[in-house]
C-alpha positions in Angstrom: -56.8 -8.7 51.3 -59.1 -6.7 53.7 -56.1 -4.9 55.2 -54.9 -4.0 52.2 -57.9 -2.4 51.4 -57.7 -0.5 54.5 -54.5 0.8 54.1 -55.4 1.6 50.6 -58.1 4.1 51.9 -56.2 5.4 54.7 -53.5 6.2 52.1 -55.5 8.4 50.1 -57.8 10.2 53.1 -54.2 11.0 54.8 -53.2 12.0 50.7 -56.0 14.3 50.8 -55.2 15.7 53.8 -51.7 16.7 53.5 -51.1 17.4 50.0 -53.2 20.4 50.3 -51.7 21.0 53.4 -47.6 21.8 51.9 -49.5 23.3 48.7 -50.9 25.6 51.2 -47.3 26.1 53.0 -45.6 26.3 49.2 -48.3 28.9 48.3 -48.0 31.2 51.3 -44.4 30.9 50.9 -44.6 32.5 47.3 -47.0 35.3 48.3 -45.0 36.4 51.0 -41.8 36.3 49.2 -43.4 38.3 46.3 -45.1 40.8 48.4 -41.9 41.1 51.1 -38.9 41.9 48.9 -37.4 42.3 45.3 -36.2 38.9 44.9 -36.0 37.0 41.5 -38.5 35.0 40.3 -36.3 31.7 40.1 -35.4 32.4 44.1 -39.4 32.5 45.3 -40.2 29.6 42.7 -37.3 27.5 44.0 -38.1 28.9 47.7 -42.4 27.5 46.8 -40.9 24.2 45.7 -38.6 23.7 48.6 -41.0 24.6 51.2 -43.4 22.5 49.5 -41.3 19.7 49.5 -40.4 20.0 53.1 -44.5 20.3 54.0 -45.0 17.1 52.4 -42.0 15.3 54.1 -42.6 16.1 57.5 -46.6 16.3 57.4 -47.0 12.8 55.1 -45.8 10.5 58.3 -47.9 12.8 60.7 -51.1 13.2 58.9 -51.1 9.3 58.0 -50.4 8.4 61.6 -53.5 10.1 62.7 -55.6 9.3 60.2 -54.9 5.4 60.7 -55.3 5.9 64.8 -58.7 7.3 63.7 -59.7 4.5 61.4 -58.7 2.0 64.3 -60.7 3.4 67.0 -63.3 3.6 64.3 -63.3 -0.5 64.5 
């Protein structure tokens, strides 16, 4: 039960670490294509979802990773 309840909060401090992180990516993504070119709006929405996606996929094992190494040492 205790372990469970540690994973449970790891989960969410690495959840509130890298969900910003690929809104950040996803955001950039959609300034930059707006500002760089003429390209339809479908093309830099779909381009802010895919990069978003593709933050959260490889940052999500990452961040989590860390953050439990951290909350290990911590004990």
């Amino acid at each position: 039960m205790e372990g469970e309840v540690l994973d449970r909060g790891i989960a969410r401090r690495a959840a509130r670490i890298y969900l910003p992180l690929a809104t950040a990516a996803a955001l950039l993504f959609l300034i930059a294509a707006s500002l760089g070119g003429e390209y339809p709006a479908v093309a830099r929405i779909g381009g802010a979802v895919w990069v978003g996606t593709l933050s959260l996929i490889v940052s999500m094992p990452v961040v989590t990773a860390r953050v439990k190494a951290r909350a290990r040492r911590r004990e």
